[in-house]
N, C-alpha and C positions, 0 to 999 in steps of 0.2 A: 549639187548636181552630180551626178552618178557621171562615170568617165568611161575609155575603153577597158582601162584598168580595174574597173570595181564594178561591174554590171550586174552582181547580186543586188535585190530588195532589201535582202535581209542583213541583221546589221550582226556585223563579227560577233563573237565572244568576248568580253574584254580579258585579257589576260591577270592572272596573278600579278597585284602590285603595279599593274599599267593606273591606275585609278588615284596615285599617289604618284607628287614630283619626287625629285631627288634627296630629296629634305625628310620628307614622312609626310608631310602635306600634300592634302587631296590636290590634285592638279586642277590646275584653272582651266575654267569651262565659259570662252569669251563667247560663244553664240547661245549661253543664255542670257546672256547681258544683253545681247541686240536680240532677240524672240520679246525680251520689257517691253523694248521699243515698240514695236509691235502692237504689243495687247496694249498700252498705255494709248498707242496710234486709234485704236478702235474704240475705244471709249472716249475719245475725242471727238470721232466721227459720228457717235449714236449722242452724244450731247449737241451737237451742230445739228441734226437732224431732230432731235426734239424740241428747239428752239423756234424751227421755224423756218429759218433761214431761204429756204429756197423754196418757190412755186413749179406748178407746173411739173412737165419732164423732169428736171433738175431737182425736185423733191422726189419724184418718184427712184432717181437714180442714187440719190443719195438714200434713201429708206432699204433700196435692195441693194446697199452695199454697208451701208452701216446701223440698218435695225437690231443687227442680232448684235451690237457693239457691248452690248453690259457682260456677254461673255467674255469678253478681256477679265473681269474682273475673276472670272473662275479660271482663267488660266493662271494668274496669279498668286491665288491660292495650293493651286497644284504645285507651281514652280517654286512657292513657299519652302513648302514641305521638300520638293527636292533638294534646295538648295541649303538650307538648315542642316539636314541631314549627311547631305555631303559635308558637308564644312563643320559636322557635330567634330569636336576633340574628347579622344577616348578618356580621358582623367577629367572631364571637365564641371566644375559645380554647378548649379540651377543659380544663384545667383551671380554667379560669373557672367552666366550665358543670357540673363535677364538684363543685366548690366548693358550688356553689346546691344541686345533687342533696343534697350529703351534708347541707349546712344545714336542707333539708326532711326529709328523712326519720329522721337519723340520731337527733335527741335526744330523740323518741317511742318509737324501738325500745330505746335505750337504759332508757330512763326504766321502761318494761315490763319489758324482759328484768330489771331490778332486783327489779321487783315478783312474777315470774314466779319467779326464784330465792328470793326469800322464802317463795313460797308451796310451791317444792318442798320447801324444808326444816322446812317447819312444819306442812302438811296431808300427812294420813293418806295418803292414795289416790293422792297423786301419788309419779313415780320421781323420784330425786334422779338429776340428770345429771352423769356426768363429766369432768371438766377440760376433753376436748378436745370435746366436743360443747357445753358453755358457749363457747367458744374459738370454734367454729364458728359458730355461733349469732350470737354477739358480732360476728364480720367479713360473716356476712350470707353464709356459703359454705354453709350447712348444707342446704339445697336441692338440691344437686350430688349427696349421699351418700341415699340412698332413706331407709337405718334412721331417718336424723337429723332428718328433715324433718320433725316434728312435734313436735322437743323444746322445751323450757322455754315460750314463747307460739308455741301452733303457727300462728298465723295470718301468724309473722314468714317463711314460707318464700315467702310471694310477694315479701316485700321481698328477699329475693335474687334471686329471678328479674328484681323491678326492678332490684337493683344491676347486673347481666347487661346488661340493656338500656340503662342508663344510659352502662356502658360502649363499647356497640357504636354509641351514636346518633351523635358526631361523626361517622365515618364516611359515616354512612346519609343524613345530612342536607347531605353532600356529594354523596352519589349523588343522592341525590332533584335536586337546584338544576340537577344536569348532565344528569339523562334530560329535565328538562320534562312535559308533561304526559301525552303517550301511553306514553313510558317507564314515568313512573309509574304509570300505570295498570297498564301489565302489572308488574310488582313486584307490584302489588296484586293480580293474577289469580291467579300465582306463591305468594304467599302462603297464601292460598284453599287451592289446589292442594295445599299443604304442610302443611294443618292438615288437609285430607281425607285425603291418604296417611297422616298421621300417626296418626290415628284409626282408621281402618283397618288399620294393623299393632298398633297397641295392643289392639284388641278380638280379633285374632287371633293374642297374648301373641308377638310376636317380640320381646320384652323379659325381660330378665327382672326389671326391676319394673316397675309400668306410670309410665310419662313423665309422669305427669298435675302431676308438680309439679317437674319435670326443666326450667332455666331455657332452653338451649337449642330445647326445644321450644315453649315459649310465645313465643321470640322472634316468631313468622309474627304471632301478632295484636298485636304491639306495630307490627311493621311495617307492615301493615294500616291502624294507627289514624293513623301518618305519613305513607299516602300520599294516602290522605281528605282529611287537612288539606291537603296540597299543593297537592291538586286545588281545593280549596277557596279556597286562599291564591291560587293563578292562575287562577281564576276558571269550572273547565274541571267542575267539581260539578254534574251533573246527574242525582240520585239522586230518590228519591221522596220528598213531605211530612213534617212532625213526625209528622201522624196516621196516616199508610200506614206510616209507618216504626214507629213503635211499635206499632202494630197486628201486622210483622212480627216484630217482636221478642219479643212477648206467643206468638204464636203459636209463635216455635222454642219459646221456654221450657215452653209447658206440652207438647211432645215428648220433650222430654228424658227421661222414664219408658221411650219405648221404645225408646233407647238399651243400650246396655251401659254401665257406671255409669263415673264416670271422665272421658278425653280426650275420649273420644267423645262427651262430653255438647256440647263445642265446635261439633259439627257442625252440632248444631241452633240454633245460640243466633248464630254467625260473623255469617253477612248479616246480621240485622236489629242488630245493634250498630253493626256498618262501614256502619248505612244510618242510625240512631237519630242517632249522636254529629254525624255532619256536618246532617244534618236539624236538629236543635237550633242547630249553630251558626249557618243560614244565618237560622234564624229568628229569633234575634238580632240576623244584622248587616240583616236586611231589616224588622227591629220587625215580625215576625208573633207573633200571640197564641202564649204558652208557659206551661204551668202551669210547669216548671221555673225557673222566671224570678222566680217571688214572691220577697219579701224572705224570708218563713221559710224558703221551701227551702233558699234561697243558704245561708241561715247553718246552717241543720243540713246542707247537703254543705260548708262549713268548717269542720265539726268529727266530717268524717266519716272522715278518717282516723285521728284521736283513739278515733274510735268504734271501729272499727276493729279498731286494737290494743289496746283494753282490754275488749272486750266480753266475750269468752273468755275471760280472767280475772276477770269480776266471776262468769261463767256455772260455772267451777271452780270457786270459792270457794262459790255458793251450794249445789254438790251434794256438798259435803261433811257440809251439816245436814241435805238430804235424802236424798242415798241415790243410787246409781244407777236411774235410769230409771224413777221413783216412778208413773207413768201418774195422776196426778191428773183428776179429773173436770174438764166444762169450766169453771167457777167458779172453782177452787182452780187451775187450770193458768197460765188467764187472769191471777189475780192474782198468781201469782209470777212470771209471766211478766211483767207491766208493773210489779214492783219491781223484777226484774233488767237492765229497760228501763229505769226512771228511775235509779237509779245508774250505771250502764252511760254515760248520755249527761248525767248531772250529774260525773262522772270525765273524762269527754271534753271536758267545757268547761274543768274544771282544768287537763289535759294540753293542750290550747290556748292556754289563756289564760298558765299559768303558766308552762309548757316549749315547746310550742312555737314561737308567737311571740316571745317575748325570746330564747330560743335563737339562732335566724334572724335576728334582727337582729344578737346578738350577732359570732356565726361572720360574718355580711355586710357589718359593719358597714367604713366604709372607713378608711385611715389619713387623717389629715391631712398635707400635709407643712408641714414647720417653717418658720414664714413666715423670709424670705430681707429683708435690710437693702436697701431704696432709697436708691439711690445720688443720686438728685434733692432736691432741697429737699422738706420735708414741710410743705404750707398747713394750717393746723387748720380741720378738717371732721367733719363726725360719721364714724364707724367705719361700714364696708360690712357687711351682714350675711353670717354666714357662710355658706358653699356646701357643698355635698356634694361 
């Protein structure tokens, strides 16, 4: 929120070297940790609404507040690309940086996709998948195949579209270092450009499935969310405020109805994400007021990719005892609706706490090497503490 103090829109300049702590290290940027929370929040909400859950008014109120909910998932994409890019290290190798990708991502999906095959095999209503769409699934390719892209945890197909992305960033983040700043800017225009033509042949079926979860095509706002930061990290961000910018973003979102359902929904939601993510960050590195920034948000967008991938399987699981598309009054909606929330994000803390951070230490953890005999006299002195 804008104050007496700061009654400009528009968001400062970042300063030479503001964009890096005292260290050399990009400085931490806690409100886009709680923006997670956020987009993970909305795709919770458009998954509750396509269940069923509520009749009457109370479907109606929940469809005009969480239909446009699968656009979480392209802000994610977006904030991908920012957040990689801010945190690229300038000497850093592709398999170094593949390493950390698979250490994030991999022992959540895994850990799911275990629980997702137990559930095909034990509940009624779900398909049992076979061999090679498990297989698929498992290497994080099943995105690429239309039929496939919603088997075992359907929500795992954007984690291939990340794997995709992960793959293409060394590259890009050598492009970006070499255009500079106007360069990148147009990449960034390019981009834009690439997610409107796209949208546009998708609603006028030049596919023959529609792209909407084809990893290729999401690459434009991944690339997007890398050039942001760029611009950001050299100082050349001169986009509009937290409040203008969310306010943009609020406003594509509730468009999205009059859309064609799908890629298309992208078009409306693009700007104010590539305007929201860098606005956030600047108001960080310039200490301007962010609700994103409280301690609870941070820590429910750290466990909101937890959330994430398990929420859809708490939400199967519970419409096995109710039924398809039960239309509950607002009372009885509401309250299955926030048990299927409080497990949903008491599972999330689990898969955090137990899997994914030890996992990521594990997988990152460094070798020591085997101390080597000093060939000098050894004076007795207390022992040096160890190093990483």
């Amino acid at each position: 929120m804008t104050t007496a103090t700061t009654p400009a829109l528009r968001t400062p300049p970042v300063r030479t070297g503001a964009a890096t702590a005292g260290s050399g290290a990009p400085a931490a940027l806690p409100s886009l940790t709680g923006l997670r929370w956020m987009a993970a929040l909305l795709v919770f909400g458009l998954h509750v609404h396509n269940f069923g859950w509520f009749g009457g008014t109370g479907g109606r109120l929940v469809s005009w507040a969480f239909g446009a909910g699968a656009t979480g998932v392209s802000f994610f994409f977006v904030l991908s690309g920012f957040v990689l890019t801010w945190s690229a290290r300038p000497r850093d190798r592709a398999l170094a940086f593949w390493r950390r990708r698979v250490a994030r991502i991999y022992p959540v999906h895994l850990a799911t996709l275990a629980v997702a095959l137990v559930m095909a095999y034990t509940l009624t209503h779900l398909a049992r998948p076979t061999a090679k769409q498990t297989l698929g699934n498992a290497l994080l390719l099943h995105s690429w195949w239309r039929p496939w892209w919603q088997t075992l945890n359907p929500v795992s197909w954007s984690l291939a579209c990340e794997a995709f992305f992960y793959a293409a960033f060394p590259p890009l983040i050598l492009l970006l270092r070499r255009l500079g700043a106007r360069g990148s800017a147009a990449l960034g225009g390019l981009s834009v450009a690439a997610v409107l033509l796209l949208a546009w042949s998708d609603a006028h079926h030049w596919w023959t499935y529609s792209i909407y979860s084809f990893p290729a095509a999401r690459l434009p706002e991944f690339v997007l969310g890398a050039v942001t930061a760029r611009l950001v990290l050299l100082g050349r961000w001169r986009g509009p405020g937290l409040e203008a910018s969310l306010a943009l973003a609020v406003i594509g979102y509730f468009m999205v109805p009059q859309v064609t359902p799908g890629y298309s929904a992208t078009v409306c939601t693009i700007a104010g994400f590539a305007l929201l993510i860098p606005a956030a960050a600047v108001a960080d590195l310039h200490g301007l007021p962010s609700l994103w920034r409280r301690r609870r948000m941070v820590r429910l967008g750290e466990l909101s990719f937890a959330f994430y991938m398990v929420h859809l399987l708490v939400l199967r699981a519970v419409t096995e005892f109710l039924g398809k598309k039960p239309h509950f009054g607002a009372l009885a909606g509401l309250a299955v609706t926030a048990a299927a929330f409080t497990v949903s994000l008491a599972l999330s803390w689990v898969l955090y706490e137990g899997v994914e951070r030890p996992a990521r230490r594990l997988l990152l953890r460094r070798r020591r090497p085997s101390p080597q005999p000093d060939p000098a006299p050894v004076r007795s002195e207390a022992p040096a503490p160890a190093r990483d």
